[in-house]
KOLZAMI-169967 format. One record per residue (C-alpha): y, z, x; residue number from 0; residue in three letters. Coordinates in Angstrom, 2 decimals, decimal comma, always signed. Each point is the difference from the previous one (the first is absolute). Last residue first. Layout:
N
<pt <Y; Z; X>; NUM; 'Ala'> ...
***
This chain:
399
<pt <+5,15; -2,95; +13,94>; 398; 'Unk'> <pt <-0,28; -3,72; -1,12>; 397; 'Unk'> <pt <+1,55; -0,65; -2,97>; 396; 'Unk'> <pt <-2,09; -0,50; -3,46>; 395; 'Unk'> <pt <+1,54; -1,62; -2,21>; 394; 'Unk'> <pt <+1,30; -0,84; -3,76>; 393; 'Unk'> <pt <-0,92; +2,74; -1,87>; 392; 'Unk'> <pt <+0,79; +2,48; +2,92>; 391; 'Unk'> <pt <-2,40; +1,19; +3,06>; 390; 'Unk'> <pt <+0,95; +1,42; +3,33>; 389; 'Unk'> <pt <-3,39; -0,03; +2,24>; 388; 'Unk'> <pt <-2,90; +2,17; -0,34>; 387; 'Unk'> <pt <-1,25; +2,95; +2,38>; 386; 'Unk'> <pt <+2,79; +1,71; +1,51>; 385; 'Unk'> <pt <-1,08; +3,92; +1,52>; 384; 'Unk'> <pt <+0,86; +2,88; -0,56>; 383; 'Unk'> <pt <-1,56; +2,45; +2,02>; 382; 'Unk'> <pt <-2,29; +2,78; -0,36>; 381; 'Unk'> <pt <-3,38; -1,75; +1,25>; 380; 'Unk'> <pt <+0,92; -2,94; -2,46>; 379; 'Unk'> <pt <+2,43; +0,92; -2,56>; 378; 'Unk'> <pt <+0,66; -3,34; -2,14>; 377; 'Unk'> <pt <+3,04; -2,47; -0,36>; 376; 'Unk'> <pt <+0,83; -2,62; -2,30>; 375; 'Unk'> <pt <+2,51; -2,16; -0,83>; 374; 'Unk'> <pt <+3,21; -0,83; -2,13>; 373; 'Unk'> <pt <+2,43; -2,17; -1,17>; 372; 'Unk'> <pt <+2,58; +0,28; -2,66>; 371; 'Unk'> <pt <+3,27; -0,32; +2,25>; 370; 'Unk'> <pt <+3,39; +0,89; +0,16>; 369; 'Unk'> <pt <+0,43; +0,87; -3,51>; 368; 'Unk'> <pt <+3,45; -0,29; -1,45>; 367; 'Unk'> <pt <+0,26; -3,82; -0,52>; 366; 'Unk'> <pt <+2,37; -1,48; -2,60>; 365; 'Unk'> <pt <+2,93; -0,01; +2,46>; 364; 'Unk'> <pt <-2,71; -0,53; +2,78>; 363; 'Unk'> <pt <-1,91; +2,11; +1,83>; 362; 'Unk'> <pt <-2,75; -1,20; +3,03>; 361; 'Unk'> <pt <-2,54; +1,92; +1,85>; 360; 'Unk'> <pt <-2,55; -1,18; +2,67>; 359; 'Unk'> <pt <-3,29; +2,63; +0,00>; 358; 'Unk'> <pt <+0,30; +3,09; +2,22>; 357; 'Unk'> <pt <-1,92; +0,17; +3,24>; 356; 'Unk'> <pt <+1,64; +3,05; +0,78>; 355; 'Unk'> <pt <+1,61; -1,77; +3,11>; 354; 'Unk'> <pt <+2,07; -1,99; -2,80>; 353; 'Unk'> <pt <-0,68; -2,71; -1,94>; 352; 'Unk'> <pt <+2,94; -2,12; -1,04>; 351; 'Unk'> <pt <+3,06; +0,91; -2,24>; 350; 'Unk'> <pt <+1,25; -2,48; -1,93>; 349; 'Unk'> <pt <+3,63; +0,76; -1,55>; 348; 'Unk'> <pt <+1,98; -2,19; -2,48>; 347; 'Unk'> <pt <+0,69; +2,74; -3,19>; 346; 'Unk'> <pt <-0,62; +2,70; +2,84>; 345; 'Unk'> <pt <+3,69; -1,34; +1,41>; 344; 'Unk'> <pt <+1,94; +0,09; -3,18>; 343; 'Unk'> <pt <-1,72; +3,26; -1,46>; 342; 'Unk'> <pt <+1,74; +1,44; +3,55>; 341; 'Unk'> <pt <+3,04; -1,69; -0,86>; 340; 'Unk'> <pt <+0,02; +0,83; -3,32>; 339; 'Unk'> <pt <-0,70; +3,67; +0,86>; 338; 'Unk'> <pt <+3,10; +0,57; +2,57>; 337; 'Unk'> <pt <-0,27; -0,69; +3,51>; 336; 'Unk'> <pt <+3,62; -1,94; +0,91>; 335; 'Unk'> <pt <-0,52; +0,26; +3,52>; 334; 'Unk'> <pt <-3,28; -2,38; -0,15>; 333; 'Unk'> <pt <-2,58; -0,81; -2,30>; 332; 'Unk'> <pt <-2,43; -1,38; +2,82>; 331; 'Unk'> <pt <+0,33; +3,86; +1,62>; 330; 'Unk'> <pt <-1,21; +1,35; -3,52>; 329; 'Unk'> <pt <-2,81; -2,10; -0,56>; 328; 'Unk'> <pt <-1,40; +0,65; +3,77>; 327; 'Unk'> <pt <+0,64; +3,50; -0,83>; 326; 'Unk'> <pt <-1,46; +0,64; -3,30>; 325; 'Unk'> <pt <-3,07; -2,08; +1,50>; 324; 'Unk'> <pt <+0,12; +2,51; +3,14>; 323; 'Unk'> <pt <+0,57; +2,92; -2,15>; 322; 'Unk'> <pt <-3,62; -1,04; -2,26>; 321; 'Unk'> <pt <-2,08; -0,99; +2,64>; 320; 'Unk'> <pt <+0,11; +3,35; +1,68>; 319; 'Unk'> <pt <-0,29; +1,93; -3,19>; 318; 'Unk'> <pt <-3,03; -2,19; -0,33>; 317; 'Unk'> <pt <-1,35; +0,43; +3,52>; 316; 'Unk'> <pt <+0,13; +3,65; -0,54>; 315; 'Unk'> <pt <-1,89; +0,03; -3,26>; 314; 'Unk'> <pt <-2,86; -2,40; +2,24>; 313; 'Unk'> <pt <-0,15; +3,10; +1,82>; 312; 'Unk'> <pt <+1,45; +1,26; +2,96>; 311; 'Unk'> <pt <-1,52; +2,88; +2,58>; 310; 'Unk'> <pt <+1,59; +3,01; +0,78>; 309; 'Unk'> <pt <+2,54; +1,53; +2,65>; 308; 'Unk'> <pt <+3,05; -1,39; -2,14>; 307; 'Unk'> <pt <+1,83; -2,39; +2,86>; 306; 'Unk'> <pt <-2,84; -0,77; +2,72>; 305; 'Unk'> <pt <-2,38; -0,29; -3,44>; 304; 'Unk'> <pt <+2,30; -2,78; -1,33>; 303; 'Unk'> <pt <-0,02; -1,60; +3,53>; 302; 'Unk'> <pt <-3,44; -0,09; +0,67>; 301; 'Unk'> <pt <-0,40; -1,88; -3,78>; 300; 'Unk'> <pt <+2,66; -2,43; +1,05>; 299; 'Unk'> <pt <-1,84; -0,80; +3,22>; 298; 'Unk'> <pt <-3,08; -0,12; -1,72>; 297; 'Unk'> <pt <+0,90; -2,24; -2,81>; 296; 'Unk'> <pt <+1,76; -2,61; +2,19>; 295; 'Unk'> <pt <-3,53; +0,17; +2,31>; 294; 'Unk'> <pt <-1,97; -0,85; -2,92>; 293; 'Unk'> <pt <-3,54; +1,52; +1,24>; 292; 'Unk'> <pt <+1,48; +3,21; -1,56>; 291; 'Unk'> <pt <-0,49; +3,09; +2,10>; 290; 'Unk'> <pt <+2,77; +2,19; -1,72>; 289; 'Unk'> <pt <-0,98; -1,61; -3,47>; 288; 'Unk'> <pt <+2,37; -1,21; -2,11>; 287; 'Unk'> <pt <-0,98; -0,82; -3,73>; 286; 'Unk'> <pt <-0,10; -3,57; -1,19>; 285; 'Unk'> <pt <+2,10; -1,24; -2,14>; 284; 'Unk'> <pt <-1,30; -1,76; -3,32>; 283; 'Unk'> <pt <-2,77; +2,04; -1,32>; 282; 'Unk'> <pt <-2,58; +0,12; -2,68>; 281; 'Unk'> <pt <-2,64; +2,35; +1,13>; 280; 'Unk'> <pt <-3,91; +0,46; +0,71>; 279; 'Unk'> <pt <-1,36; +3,85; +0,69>; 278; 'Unk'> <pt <-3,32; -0,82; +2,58>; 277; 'Unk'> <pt <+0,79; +2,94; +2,23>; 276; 'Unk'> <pt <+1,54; +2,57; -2,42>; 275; 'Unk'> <pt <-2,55; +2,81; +0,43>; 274; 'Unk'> <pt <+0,34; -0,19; +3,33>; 273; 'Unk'> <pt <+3,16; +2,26; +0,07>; 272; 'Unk'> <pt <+1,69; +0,39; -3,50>; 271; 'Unk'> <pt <+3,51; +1,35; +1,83>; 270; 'Unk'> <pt <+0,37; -2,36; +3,18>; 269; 'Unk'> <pt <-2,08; -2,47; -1,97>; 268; 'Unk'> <pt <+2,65; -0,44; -3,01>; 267; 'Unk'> <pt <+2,86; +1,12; +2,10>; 266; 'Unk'> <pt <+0,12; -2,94; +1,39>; 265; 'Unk'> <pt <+1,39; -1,34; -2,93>; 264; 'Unk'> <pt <-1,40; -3,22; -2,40>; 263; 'Unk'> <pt <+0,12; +1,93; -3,20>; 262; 'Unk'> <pt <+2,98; -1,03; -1,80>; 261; 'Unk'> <pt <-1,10; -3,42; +1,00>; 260; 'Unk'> <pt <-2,50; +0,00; -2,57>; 259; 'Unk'> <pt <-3,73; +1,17; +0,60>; 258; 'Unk'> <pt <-3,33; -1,48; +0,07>; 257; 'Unk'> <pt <-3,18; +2,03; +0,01>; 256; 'Unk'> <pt <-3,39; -1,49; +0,50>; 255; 'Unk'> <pt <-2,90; +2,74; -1,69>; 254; 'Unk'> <pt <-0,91; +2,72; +1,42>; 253; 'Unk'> <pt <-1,21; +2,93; -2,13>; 252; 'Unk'> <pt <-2,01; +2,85; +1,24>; 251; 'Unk'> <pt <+1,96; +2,49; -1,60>; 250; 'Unk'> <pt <+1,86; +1,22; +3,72>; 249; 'Unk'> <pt <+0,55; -3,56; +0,72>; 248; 'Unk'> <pt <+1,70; -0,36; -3,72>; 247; 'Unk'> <pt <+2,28; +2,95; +0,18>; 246; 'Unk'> <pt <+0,63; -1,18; +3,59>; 245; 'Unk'> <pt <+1,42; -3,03; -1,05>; 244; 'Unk'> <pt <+1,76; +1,38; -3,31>; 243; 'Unk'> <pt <+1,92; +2,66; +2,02>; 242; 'Unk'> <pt <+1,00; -2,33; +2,74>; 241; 'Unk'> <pt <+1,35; -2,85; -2,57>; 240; 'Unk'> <pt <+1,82; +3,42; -1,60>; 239; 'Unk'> <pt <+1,41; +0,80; +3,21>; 238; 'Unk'> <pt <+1,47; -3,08; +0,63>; 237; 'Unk'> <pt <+1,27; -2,15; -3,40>; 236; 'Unk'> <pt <-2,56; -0,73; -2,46>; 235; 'Unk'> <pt <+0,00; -3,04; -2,03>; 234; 'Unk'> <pt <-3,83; -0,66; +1,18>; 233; 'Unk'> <pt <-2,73; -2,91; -0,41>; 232; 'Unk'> <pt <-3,19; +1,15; -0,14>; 231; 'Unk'> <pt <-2,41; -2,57; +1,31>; 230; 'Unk'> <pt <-3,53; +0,86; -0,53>; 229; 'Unk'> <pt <-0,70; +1,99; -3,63>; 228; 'Unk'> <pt <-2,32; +1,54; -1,08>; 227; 'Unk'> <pt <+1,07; +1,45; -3,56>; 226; 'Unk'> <pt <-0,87; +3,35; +0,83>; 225; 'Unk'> <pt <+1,66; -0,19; +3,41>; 224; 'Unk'> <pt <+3,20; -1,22; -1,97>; 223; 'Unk'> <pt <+0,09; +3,05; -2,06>; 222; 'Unk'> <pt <-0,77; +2,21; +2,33>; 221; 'Unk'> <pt <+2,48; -0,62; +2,57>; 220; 'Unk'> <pt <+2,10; +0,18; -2,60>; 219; 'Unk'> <pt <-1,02; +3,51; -0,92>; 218; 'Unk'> <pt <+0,20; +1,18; +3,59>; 217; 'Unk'> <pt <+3,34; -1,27; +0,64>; 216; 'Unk'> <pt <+1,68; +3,33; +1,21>; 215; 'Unk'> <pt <+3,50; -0,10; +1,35>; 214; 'Unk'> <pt <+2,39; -1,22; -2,56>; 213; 'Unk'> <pt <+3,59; -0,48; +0,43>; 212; 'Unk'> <pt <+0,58; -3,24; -2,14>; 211; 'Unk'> <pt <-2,52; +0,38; -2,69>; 210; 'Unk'> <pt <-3,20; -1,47; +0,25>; 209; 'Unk'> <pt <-1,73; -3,10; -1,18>; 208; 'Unk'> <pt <-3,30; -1,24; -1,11>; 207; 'Unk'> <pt <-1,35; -3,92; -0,91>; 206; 'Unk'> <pt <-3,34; -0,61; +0,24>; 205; 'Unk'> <pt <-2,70; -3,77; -0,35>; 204; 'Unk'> <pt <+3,85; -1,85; +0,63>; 203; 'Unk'> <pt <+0,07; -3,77; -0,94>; 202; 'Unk'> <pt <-1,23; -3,02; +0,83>; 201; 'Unk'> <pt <+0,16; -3,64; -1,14>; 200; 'Unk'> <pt <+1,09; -1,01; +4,17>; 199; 'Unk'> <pt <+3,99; -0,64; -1,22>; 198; 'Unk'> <pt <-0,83; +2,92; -2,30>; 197; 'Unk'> <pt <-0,19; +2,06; +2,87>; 196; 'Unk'> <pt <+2,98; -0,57; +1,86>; 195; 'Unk'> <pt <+1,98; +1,15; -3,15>; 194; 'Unk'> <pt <-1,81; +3,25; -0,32>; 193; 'Unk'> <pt <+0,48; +0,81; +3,67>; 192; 'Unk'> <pt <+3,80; -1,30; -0,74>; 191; 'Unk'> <pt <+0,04; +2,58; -2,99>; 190; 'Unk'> <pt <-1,80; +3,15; +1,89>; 189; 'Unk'> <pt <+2,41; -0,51; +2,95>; 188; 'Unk'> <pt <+2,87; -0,17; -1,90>; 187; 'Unk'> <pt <-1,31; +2,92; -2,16>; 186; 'Unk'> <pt <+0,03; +2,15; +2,96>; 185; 'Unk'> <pt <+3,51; -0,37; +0,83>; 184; 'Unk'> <pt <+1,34; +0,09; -3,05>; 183; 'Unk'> <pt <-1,85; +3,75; -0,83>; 182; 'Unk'> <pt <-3,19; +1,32; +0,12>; 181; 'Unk'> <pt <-1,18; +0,04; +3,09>; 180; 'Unk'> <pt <-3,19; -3,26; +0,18>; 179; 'Unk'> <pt <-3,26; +0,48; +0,05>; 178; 'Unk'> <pt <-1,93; -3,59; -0,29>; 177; 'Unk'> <pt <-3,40; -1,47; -0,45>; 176; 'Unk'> <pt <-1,89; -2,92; +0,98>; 175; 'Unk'> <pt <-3,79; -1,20; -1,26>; 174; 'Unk'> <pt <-1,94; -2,82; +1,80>; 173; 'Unk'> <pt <+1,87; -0,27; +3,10>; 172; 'Unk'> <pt <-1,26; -2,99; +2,22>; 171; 'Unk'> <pt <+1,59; +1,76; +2,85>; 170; 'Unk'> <pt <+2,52; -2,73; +0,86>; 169; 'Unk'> <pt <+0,13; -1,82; -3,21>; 168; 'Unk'> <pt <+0,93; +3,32; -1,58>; 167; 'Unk'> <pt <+2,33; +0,65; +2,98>; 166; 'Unk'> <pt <+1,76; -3,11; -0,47>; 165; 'Unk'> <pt <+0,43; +0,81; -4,40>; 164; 'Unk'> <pt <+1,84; +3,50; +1,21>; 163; 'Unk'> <pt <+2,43; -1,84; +3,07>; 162; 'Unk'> <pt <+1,08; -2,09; -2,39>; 161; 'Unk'> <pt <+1,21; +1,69; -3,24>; 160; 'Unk'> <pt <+0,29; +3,58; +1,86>; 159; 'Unk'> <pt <+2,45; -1,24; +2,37>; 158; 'Unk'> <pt <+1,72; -1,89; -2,45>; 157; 'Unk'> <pt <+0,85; +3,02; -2,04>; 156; 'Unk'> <pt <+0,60; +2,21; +2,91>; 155; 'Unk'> <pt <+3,31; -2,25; +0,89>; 154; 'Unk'> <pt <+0,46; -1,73; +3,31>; 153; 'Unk'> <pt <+2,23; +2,88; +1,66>; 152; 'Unk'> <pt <+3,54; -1,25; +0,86>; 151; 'Unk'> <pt <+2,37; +0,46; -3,38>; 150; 'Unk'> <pt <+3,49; -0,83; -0,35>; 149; 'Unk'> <pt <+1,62; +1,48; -3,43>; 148; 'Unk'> <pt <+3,50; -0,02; -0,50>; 147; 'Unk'> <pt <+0,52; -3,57; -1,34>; 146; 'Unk'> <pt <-2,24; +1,17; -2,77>; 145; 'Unk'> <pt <-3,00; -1,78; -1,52>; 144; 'Unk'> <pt <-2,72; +1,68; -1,83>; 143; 'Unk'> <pt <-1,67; +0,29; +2,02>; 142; 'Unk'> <pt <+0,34; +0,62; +3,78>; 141; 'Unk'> <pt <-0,89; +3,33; +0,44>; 140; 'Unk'> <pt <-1,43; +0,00; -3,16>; 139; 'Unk'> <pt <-2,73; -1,92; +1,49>; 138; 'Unk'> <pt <-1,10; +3,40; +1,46>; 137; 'Unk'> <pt <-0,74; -0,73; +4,01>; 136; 'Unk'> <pt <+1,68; +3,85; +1,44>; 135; 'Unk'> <pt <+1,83; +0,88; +2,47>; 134; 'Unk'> <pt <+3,55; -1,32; -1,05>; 133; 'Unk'> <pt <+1,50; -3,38; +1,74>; 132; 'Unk'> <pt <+3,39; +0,47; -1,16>; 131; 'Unk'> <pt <+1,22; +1,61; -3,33>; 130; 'Unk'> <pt <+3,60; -1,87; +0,56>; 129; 'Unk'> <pt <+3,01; +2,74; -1,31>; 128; 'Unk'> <pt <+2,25; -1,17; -2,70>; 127; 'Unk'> <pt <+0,94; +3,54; -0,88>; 126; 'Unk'> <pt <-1,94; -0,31; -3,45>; 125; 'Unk'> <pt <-2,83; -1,72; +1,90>; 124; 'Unk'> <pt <-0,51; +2,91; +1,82>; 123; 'Unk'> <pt <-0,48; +1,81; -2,33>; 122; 'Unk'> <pt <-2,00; -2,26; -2,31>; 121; 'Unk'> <pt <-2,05; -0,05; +3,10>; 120; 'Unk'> <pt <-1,28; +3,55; +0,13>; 119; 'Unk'> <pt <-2,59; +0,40; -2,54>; 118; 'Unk'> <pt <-1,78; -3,17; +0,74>; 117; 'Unk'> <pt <+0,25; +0,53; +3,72>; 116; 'Unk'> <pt <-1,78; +3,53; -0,67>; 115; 'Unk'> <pt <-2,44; -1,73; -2,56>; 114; 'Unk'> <pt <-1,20; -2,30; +3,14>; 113; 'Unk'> <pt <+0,50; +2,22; +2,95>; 112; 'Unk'> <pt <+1,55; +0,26; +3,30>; 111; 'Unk'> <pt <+3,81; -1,35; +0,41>; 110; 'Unk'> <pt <+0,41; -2,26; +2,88>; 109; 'Unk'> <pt <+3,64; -0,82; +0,34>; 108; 'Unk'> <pt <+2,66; +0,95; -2,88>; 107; 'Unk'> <pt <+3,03; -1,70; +1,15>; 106; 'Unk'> <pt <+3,64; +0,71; +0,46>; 105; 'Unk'> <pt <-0,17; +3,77; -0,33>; 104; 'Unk'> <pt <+2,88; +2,14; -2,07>; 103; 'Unk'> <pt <-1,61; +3,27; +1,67>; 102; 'Unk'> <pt <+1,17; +1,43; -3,45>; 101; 'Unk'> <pt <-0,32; -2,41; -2,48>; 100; 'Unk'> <pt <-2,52; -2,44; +1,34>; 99; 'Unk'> <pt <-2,01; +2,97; +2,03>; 98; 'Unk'> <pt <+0,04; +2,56; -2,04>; 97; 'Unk'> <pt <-0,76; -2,04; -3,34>; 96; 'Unk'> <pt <-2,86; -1,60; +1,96>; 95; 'Unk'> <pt <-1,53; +3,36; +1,07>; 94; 'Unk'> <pt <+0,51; +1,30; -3,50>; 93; 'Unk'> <pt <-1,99; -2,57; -1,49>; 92; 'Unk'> <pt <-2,49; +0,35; +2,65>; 91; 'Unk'> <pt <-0,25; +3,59; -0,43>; 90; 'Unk'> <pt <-1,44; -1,07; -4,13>; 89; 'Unk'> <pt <-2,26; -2,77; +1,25>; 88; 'Unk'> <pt <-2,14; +2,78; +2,31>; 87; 'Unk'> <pt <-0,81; -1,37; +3,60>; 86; 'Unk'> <pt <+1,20; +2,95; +1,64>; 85; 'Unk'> <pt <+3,33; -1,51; -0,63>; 84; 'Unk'> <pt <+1,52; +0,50; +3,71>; 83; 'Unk'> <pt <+3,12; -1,85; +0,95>; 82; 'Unk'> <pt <+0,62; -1,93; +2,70>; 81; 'Unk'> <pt <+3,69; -1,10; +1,36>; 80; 'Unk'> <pt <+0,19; -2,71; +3,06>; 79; 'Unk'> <pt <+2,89; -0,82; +1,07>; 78; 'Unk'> <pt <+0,65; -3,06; +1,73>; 77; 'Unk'> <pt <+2,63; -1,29; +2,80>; 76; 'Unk'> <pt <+2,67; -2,30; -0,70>; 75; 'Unk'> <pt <+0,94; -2,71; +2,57>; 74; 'Unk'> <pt <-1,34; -2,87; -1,76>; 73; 'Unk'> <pt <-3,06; +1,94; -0,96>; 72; 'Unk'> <pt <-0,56; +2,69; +2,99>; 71; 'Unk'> <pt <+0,90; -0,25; +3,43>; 70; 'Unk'> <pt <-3,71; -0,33; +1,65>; 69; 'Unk'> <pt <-0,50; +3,92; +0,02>; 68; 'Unk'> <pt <+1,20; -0,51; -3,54>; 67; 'Unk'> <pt <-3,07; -2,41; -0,92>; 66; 'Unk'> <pt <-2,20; +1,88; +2,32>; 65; 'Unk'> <pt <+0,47; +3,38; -1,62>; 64; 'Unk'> <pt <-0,02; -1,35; -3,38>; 63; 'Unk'> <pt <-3,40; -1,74; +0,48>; 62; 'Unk'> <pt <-1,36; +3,13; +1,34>; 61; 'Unk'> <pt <+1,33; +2,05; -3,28>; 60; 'Unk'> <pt <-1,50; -2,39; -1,93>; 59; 'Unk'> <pt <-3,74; +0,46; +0,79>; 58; 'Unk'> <pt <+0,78; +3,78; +0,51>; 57; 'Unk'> <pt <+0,82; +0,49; -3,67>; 56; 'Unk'> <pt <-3,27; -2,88; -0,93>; 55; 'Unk'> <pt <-1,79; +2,67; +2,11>; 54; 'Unk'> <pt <+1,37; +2,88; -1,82>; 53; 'Unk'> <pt <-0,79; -1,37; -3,46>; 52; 'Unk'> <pt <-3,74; -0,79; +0,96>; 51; 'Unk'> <pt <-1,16; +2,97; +1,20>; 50; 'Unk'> <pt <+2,02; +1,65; -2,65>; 49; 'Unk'> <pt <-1,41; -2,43; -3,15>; 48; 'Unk'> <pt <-1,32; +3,42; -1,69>; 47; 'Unk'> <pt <+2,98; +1,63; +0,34>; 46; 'Unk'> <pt <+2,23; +1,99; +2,54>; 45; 'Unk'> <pt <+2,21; -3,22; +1,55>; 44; 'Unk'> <pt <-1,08; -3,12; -2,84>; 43; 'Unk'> <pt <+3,13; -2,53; +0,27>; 42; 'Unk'> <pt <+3,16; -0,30; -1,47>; 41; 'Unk'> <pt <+2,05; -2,63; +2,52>; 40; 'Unk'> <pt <+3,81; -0,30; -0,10>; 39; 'Unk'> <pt <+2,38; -2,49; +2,43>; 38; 'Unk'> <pt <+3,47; +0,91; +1,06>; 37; 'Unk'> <pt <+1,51; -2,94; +2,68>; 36; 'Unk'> <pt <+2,47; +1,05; +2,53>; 35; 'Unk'> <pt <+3,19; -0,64; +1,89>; 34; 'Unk'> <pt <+2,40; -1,54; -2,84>; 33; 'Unk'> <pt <-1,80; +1,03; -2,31>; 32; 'Unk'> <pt <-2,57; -1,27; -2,58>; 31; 'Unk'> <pt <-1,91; +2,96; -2,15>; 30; 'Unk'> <pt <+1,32; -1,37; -3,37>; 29; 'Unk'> <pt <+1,98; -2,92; +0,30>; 28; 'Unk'> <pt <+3,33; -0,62; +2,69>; 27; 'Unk'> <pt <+3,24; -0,34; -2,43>; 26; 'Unk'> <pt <+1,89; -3,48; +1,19>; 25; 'Unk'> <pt <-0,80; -1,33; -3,13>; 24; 'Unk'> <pt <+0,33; +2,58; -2,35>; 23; 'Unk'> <pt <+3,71; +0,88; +1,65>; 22; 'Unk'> <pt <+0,79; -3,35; -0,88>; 21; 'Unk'> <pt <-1,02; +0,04; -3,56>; 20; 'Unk'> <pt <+1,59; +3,45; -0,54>; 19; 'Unk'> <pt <+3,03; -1,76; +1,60>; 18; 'Unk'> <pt <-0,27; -2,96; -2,36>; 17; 'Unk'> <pt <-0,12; +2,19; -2,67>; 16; 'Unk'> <pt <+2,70; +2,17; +0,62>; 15; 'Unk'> <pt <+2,58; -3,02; +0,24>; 14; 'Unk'> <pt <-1,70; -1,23; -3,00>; 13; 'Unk'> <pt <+1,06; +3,00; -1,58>; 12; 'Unk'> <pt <+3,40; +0,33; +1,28>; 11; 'Unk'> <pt <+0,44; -3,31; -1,05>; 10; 'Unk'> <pt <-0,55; +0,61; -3,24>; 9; 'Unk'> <pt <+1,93; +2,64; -0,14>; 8; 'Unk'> <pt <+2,73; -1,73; +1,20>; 7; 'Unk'> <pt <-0,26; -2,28; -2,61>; 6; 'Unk'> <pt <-0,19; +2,50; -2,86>; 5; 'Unk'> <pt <+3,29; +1,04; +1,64>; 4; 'Unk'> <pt <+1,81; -2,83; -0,24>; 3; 'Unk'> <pt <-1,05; -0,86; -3,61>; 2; 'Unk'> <pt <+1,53; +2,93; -1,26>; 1; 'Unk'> <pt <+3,02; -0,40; +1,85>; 0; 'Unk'> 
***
């Protein structure tokens, strides 16, 4: 009798199990229904990234509306959910908690911010939710690995190390110097300038930072007028690129200034005025202007205005970029979206240049940067404007 029951029990239990097991498997994931799709973004809404923040918001929200205007990703339509982090680490956190545990999102898409993305991935990652294509080029969006991670922007790091060492040959700079914020993201740009310039037995005449937040950059200026300086290369985002500039016109002090991608915006010369013209940065995509020559551009950058009643940036190219790669990925993944399926289909996917002028990307199961190449761009009579091709260690594509 004994022995009768203990069997029963067992198969009880593995009845149970295989249930559980079953029920597992047919379970949609996180954010997946059977009529929509739930992705997250934490970007920069009342900070000092705003300008920036609400045109990578408005970015996505136009690709969303045309994907579900179209019929939506095999049939389900997208939702998109943004949070606001005023570009503070600690309201990221709770951003990402909010949206993964209570919003229970498929995807985080676009997140602005190196330490904020830092801060907010274990989160996600907790939940098993991708950290996809975040605004911001911090190797550590990519490194170390993780099968969550899928970055787009060619790192600040290797923009620095070869765009920094070009310029010098360029100009024929004798003595460089660098401000950079005070935090991850400046010291990437500080260690790949460094790193370009040993590869040309130089290094930088001034260092000087700021903290994240600041607004006067007198001192600095001062510091690398004094040790004269002519290419000052700059981990500054927006307004402090703008502050330094015109710190430096106003002192008398113009030397070549190069920039990372952070600060390739329009906003740049819409907010610094002439006092920018000449500004160099590292860039990949280029940003939409409403009288483009590019005819693809214009038409997309007529639209965006038609929609929002303002002009795009290259911030709302990116949050553009970014939905319709989710998509794309998505749609080859099929009914049965879950995250191994998506991390199935990036694992093969080449995506080639788009109207943005973007460089060729490729992932692979070992792969989680699209693409490491970059080029530059200067403000010429208030406009960006492309003046080198892409460049990598190996090449040198054709723009």
């Amino acid at each position: 009798m004994k022995l009768t029951m203990k069997t029963a029990a067992v198969l009880a239990t593995m009845a149970v199990s295989a249930t559980l097991a079953q029920a597992q498997k047919v379970a949609p994931p996180q954010g997946v229904s059977n009529t929509e799709i739930t992705l997250g973004s934490i970007q920069d809404l009342s900070g000092p990234l705003a300008s920036p923040g609400k045109q990578a918001r408005l970015g996505m929200l136009l690709a969303v509306d045309e994907i579900n205007e179209q019929g939506g990703v095999n049939g389900r339509k997208l939702k998109l959910i943004v949070e606001d982090a005023a570009y503070d680490p600690k309201k990221a956190v709770l951003a990402a908690q909010k949206l993964v545990n209570q919003d229970k999102i498929f995807m985080m898409i676009g997140h602005i911010g190196t330490a904020h993305n830092n801060a907010a991935m274990p989160v996600q990652f907790e939940k098993n939710v991708i950290n996809f294509f975040p605004l911001t080029a911090a190797r550590e969006m990519y490194e170390p690995f993780h099968k969550l991670k899928f970055a787009y922007i060619a790192p600040y790091f290797d923009q620095m190390r070869r765009a920094v060492p070009q310029m010098v040959k360029d100009k024929g700079s004798k003595k460089v110097c660098a401000i950079y914020q005070d935090d991850e993201y400046g010291l990437e740009v500080l260690r790949g300038g460094e790193t370009g310039l040993k590869t040309i037995n130089m290094e930088f005449a001034e260092k000087t930072s700021f903290k994240r937040g600041a607004t006067d950059f007198s001192s600095q200026v001062a510091k690398m007028k004094a040790a004269g300086c002519d290419l000052v290369v700059m981990g500054t985002v927006i307004r402090e690129t703008i502050g330094t500039i015109a710190e430096a016109r106003k002192t008398g002090f113009n030397p070549t200034f190069l920039v990372s991608a952070a600060g390739y915006a329009d906003l740049i010369h819409k907010l610094g005025g002439k006092a920018m013209d000449g500004l160099y940065a590292a860039m990949t995509i280029q940003n939409p202007y409403a009288d483009e020559a590019s005819q693809p551009i214009r038409f997309w950058a007529n639209k965006y205005k038609t929609k929002f009643n303002e002009d795009p940036g290259v911030f709302s190219a990116y949050g553009y970029i970014f939905i319709n790669t989710f998509a794309n990925a998505a749609t080859k993944a099929g009914k049965n979206l879950n995250t191994e399926s998506f991390i199935k289909v990036m694992d093969t996917m080449s995506i080639p240049p788009d109207i943005f002028g973007s460089a060729p990307l490729t992932f692979s199961p070992t792969k989680r940067l699209g693409s490491d190449a970059s080029r530059l761009s200067q403000i010429q009579d208030g406009k960006w404007k492309v003046v080198g091709p892409y460049i990598t260690d190996a090449v040198s594509a054709k723009k």
